[in-house]
N, C-alpha and C positions, 0 to 999 in steps of 0.2 A: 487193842492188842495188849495182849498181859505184858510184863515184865518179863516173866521169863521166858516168854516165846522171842528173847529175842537175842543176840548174839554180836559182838561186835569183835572182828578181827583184827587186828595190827598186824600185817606181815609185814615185815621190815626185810631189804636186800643186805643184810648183815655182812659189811668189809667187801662189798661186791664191787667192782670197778669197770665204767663207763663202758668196757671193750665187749664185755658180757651180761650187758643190760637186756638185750633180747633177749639173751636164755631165763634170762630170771623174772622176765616180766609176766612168765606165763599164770594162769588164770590160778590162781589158790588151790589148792585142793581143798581147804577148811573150808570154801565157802561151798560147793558144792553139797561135801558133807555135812553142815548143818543144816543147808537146803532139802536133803534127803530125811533129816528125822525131825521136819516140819519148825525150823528155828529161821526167820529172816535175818539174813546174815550179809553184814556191810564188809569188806576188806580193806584197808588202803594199806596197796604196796606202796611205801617209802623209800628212799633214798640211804644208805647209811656207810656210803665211801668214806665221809667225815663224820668227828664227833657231834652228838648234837646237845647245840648250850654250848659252856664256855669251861665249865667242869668238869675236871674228870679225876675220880676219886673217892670215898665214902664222905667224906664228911664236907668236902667241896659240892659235891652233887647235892644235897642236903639243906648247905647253904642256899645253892641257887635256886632251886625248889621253894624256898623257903619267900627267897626275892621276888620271884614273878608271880605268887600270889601276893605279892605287896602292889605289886604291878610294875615289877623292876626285870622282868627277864629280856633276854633275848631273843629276839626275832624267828627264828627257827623251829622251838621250844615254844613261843605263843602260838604257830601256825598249828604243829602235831596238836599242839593241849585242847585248842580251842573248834578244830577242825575235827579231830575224833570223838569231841565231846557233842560236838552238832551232828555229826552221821547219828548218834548213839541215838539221840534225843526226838531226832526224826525219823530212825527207824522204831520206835516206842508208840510213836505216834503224839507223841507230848508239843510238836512243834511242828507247822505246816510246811518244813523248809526247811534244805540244811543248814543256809543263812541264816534264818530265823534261828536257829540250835547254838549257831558258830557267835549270836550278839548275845543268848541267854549267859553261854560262856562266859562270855566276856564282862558282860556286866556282872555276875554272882561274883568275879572277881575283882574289880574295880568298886563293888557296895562292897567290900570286906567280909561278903556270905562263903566264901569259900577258905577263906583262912579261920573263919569260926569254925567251919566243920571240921579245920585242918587241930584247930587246939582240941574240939572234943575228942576227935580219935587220938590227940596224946596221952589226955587225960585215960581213957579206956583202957590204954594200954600199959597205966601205970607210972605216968611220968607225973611230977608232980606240978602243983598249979602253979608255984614260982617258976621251974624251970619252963613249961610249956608257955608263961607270959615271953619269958626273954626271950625265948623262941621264935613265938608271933610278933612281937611289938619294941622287942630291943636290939643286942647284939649276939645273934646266935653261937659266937665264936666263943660267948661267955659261957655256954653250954656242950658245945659239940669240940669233940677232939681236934687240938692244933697242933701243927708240926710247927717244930724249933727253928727250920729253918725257910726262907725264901728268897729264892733266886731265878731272877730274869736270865731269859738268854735270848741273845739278839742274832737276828737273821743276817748271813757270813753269803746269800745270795745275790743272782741278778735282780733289780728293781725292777716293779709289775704289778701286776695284780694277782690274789692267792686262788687257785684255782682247785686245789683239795689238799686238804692236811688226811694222813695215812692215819685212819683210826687206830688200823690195826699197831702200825709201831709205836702211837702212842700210847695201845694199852700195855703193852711190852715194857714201855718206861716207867708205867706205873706198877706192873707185875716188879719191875728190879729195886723200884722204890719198897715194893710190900705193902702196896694195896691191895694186891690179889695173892692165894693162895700158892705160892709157887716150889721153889724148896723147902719154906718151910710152911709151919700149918698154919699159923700166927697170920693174924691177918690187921696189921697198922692202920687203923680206919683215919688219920691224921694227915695222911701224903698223899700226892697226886699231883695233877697239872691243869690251869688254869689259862686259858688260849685269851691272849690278850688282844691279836690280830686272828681274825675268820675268814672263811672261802668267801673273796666278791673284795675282801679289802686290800688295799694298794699296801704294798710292802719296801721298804726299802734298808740298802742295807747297813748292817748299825743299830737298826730300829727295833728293840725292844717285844717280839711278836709271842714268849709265851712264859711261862711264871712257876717254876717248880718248888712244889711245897715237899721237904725232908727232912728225917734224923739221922741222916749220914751224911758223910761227902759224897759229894756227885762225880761218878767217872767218868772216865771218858767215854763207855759206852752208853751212856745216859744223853750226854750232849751229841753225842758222831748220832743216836737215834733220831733226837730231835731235829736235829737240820735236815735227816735224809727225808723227815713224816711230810714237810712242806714243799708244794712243787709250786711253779710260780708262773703265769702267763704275762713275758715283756710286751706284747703287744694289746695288751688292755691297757685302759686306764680309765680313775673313776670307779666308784663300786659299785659292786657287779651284784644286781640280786636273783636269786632260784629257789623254785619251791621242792621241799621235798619229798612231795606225794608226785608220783610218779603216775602213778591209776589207782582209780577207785572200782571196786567189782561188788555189784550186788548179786542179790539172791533171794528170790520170794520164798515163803514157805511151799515145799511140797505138802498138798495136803491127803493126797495118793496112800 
């Protein structure tokens, strides 16, 4: 099977919440249609009520990206990376299994073959060879834009376990920070927010659960966000783990 015969889709349920999981779970439309102009096409619907990883922000995201080809990410983040990277490689035909796809992953980046490939595309794109070592192999803070300030803020709820942090208000907090384009056009690649505590982990209150990086003061509409994004289940205990691929949809080539 050539390479280009072949198609891999991410549908992601984007800020979608638990209550309207069957309406969203329906079959892709992309996979059908790539089906129809003869492309074998993998889907996975994903999960995406919470952030995924622990960053959120330009230059935060960047960082961690950076970490878990060191082999330093986050658990949620290894699943999509190395999970999408094995449908791809066994729908290729390159791997007799998605398993077999999901260890190629894993290994290219644990032998450090995948952070090579990650310095040459910097280099292509013009970054220079100093900067793209610090990059790979130093402290990338020494290159990529840092905000002036950071500040914890600690969870003011009941003790439990975190059962979904609201993406959606925490991109709002990083839209008020000016990570995202909002009233103005300017876009702060340096601010954001860094989830110290994730969904499955026990919380309590007092505790330290998320980490906001700034060049202003923080108002009150920044912190009243942050405590409403986390909701908490008192009757867990223990962390809690879920995956979040939801369903996987294939699709053979039409050859029609």
């Amino acid at each position: 099977m050539a390479t280009q015969d072949v198609l891999l889709v991410a549908t992601c349920m984007f800020m979608c919440h638990p209550g309207s999981l069957a309406r969203s779970e329906k079959r892709p439309k992309k996979v059908d249609t790539g089906a129809s102009l003869g492309i074998a096409t993998v889907a996975l619907l994903t999960e995406m009520d919470d952030p995924i990883g622990r960053g959120i922000g330009n230059s935060l995201e960047v960082e961690e990206s950076i970490r878990y080809l060191q082999g330093k990410g986050p658990e949620d983040f290894d699943e999509l990376v190395t999970k999408l990277g094995g449908h791809l490689l066994h729908a290729m035909g390159k791997v007799g299994s998605v398993e077999e796809g999901v260890k190629n992953v894993r290994s290219n980046i644990e032998t450090g073959k995948a952070m090579e490939h990650f310095r040459n595309m910097l280099l292509a794109q013009g970054v220079s060879e100093a900067n793209a070592d610090v990059l790979v192999a130093g402290d990338p803070w020494k290159v990529l834009p840092k905000a002036s300030n950071r500040t914890a803020i600690a969870y003011a709820g009941p003790p439990g376990t975190i059962k979904e942090i609201d993406a959606m208000k925490i991109g709002k907090v990083c839209q008020i920070l000016g990570a995202t384009r909002g009233a103005s056009t300017t876009v702060d690649h340096s601010v954001g927010v860094r989830i110290l505590k994730g969904r499955g982990d026990e919380l309590a209150p007092g505790t330290d659960w998320v980490e906001v990086f700034h060049n202003k003061e923080l108002g009150q509409d920044v912190c009243s966000l942050l405590q409403e994004s986390v909701s908490v289940d008192p009757t867990l205990t223990g962390r809690q783990k879920s995956s979040r691929i939801l369903k996987v949809v294939t699709a053979s080539r039409n050859s029609s």
